[in-house]
SEVEX-12489 format. One line per 10 residues: number of its first residue (from 1); their letters; for each residue z, y, x of N, C-alpha, C. Coordinates in Angstrom, 1 decimal, decimal comma. Layout:
// SEVEX-12489
NUM = a = Z Y X Z Y X Z Y X  ...
//
This chain:
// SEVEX-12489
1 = xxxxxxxxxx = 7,2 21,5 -4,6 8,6 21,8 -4,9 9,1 22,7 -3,8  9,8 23,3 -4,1 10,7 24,3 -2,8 11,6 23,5 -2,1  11,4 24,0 -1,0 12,3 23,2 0,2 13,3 24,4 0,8  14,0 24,3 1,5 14,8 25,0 2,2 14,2 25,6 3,6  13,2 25,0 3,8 13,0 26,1 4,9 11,8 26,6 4,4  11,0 26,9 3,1 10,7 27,9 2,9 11,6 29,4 2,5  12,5 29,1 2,2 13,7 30,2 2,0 14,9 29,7 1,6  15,7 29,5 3,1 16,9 28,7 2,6 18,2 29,5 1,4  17,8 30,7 1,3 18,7 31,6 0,4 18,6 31,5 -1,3  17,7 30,7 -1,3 17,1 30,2 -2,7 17,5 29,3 -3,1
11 = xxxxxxxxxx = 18,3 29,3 -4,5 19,1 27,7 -5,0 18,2 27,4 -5,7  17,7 26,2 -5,8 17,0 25,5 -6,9 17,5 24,1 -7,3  17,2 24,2 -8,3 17,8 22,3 -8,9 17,0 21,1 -8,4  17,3 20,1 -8,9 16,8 19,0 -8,9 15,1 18,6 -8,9  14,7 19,4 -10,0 13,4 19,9 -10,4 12,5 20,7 -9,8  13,2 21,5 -8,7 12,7 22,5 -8,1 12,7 23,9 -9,1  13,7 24,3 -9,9 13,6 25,3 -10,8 14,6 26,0 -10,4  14,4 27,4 -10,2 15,2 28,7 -9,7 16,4 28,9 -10,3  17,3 28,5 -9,6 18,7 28,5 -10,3 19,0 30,2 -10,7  18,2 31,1 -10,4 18,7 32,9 -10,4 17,2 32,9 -10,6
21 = xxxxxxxxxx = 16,8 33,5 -11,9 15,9 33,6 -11,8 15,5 35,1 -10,9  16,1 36,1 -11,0 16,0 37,4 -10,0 15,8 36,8 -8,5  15,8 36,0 -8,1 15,1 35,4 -6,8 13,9 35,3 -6,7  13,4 35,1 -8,0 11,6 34,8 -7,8 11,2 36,0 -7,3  9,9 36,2 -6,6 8,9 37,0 -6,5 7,6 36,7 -6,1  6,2 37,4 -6,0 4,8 37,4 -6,4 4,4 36,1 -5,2  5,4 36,6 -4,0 5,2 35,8 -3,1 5,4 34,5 -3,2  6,6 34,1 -3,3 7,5 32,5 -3,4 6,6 32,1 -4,6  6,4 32,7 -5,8 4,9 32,0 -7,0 3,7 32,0 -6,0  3,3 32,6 -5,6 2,0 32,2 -4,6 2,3 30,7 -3,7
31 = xxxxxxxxxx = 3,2 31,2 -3,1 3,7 29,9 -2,1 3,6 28,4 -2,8  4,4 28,9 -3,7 4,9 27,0 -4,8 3,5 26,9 -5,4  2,5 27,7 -5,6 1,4 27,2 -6,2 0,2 26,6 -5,1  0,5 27,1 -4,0 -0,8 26,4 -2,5 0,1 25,4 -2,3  1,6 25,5 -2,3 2,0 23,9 -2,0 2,2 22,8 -3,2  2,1 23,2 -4,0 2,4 22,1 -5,2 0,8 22,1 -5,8  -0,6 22,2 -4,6 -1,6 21,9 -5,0 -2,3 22,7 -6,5  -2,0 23,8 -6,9 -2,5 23,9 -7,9 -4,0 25,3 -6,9  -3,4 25,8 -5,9 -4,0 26,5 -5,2 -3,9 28,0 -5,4  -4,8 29,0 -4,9 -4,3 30,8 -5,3 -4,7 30,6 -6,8
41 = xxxxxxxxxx = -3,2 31,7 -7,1 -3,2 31,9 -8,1 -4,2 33,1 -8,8  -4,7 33,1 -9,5 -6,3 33,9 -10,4 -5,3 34,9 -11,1  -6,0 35,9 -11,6 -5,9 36,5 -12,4 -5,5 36,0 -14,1  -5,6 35,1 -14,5 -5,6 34,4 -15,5 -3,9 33,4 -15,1  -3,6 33,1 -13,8 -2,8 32,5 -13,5 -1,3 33,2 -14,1  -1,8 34,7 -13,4 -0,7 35,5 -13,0 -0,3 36,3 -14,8  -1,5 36,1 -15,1 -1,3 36,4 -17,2 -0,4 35,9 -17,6  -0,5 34,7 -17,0 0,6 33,4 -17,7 2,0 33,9 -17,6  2,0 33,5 -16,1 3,3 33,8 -15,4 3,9 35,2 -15,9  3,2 36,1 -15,9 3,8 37,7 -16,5 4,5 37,2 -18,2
51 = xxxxxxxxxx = 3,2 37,0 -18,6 3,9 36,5 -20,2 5,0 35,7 -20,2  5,5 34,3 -19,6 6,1 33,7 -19,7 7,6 34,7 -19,1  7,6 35,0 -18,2 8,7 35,8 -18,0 9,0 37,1 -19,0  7,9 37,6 -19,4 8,2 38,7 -20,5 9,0 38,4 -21,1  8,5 37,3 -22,3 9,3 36,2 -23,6 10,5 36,4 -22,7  10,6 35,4 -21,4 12,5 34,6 -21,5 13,1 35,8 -21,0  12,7 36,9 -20,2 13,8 37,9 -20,6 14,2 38,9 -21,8  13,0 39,0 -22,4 13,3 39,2 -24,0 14,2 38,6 -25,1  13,7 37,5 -24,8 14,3 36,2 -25,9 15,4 35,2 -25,2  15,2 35,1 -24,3 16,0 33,8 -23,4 15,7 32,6 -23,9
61 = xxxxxxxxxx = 14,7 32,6 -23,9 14,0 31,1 -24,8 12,6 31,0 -24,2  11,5 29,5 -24,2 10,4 29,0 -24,2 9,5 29,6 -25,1  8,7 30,5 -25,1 7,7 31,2 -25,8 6,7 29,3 -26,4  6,0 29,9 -27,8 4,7 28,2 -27,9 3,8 28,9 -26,6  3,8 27,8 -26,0 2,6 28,2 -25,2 1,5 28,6 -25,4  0,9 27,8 -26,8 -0,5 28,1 -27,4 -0,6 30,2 -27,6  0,4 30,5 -28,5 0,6 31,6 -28,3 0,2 32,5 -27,0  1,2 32,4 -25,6 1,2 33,0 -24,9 -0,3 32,4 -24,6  -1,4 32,1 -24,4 -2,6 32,0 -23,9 -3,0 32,4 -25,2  -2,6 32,7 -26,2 -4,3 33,2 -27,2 -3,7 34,5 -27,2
71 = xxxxxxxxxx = -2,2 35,6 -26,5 -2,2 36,9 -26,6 -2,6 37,1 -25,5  -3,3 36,6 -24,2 -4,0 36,4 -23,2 -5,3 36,9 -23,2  -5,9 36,4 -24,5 -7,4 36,2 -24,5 -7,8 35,0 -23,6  -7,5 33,7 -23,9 -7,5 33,0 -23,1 -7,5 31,6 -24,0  -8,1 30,6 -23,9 -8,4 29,0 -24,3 -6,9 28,9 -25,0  -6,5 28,6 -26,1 -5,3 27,9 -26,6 -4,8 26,9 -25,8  -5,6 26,4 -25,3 -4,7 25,2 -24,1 -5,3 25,9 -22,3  -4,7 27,1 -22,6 -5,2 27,5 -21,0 -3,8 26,8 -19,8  -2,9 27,0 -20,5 -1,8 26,1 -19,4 -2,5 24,9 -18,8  -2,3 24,1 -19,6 -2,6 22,8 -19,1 -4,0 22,6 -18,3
81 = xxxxxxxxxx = -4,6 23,8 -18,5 -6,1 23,7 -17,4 -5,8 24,4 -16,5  -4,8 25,4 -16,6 -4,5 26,3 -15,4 -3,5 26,3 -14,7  -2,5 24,9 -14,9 -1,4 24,6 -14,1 -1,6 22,5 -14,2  -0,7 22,1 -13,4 -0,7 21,0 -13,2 -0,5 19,9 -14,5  0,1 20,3 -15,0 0,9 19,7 -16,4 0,9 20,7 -17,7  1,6 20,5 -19,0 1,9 20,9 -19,7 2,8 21,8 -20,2  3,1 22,5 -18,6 3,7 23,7 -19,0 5,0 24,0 -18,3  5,8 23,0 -17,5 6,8 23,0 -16,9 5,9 23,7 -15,1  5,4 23,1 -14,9 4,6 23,8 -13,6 4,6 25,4 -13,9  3,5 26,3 -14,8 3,5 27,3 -15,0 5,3 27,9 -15,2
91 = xxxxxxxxxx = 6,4 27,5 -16,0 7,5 28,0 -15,8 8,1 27,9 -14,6  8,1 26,7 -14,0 8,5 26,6 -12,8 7,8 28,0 -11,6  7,0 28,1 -11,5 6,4 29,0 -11,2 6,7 30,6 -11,4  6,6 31,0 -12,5 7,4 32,3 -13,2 8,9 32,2 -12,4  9,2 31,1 -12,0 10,9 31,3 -11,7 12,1 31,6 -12,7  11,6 30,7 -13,8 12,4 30,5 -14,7 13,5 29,1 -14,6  14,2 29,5 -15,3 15,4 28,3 -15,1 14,9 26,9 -15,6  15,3 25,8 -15,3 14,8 24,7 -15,9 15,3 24,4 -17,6  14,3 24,2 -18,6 14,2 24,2 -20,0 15,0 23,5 -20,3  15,0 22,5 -19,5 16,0 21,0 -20,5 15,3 20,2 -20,1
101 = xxxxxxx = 15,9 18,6 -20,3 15,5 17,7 -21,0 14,5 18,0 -22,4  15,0 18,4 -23,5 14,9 18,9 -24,8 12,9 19,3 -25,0  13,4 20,5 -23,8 12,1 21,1 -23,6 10,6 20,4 -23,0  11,2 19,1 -22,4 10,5 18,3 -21,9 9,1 17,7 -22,9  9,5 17,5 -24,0 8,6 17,0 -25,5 7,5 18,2 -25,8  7,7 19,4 -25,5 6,7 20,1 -25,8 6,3 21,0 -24,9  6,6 21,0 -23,3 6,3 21,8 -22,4 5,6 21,1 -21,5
//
């Protein structure tokens, strides 16, 4: 999770999710991934993260994940092997705003 003295100018919630998402950058996703254990991010990592931010400033919505890994060229469940969880880690990541509750059931 983000703390404050990695960059105290960074609001984040409860969750650790980027209150602005225009705060994120390649760096602070590198950072939150060596500390929240998932380790450097791969080439495959950073697919994710690009797509998932593509979608929510496109749409302002949760892209299916399944999706965003098979226009990857990538395992239909590449999230969940290539982030901690189900899909909230990789958004978290991207520096996207927190989904919901709601979003909780299928992310």
């Amino acid at each position: 999770m983000l703390n404050h003295s990695q960059d105290p100018h960074i609001e984040t919630d409860a969750d650790g999710f980027l209150l602005h998402p225009e705060d994120w950058t390649t760096q602070l996703a590198s950072q939150l991934a060596v500390t929240d254990g998932i380790g450097p991010l791969t080439p495959s990592h950073w697919k994710i993260i690009e797509s998932l931010r593509k979608h929510f400033f496109e749409t302002g919505a949760l892209p299916p994940f399944r999706h965003v890994c098979l226009e990857n060229h990538l395992d239909p469940h590449c999230i969940p092997q290539l982030f901690k969880d189900n899909g909230r880690e990789a958004w978290r990541l991207a520096g996207l705003p927190n989904p919901g509750e709601e979003a909780k059931a299928y992310v």
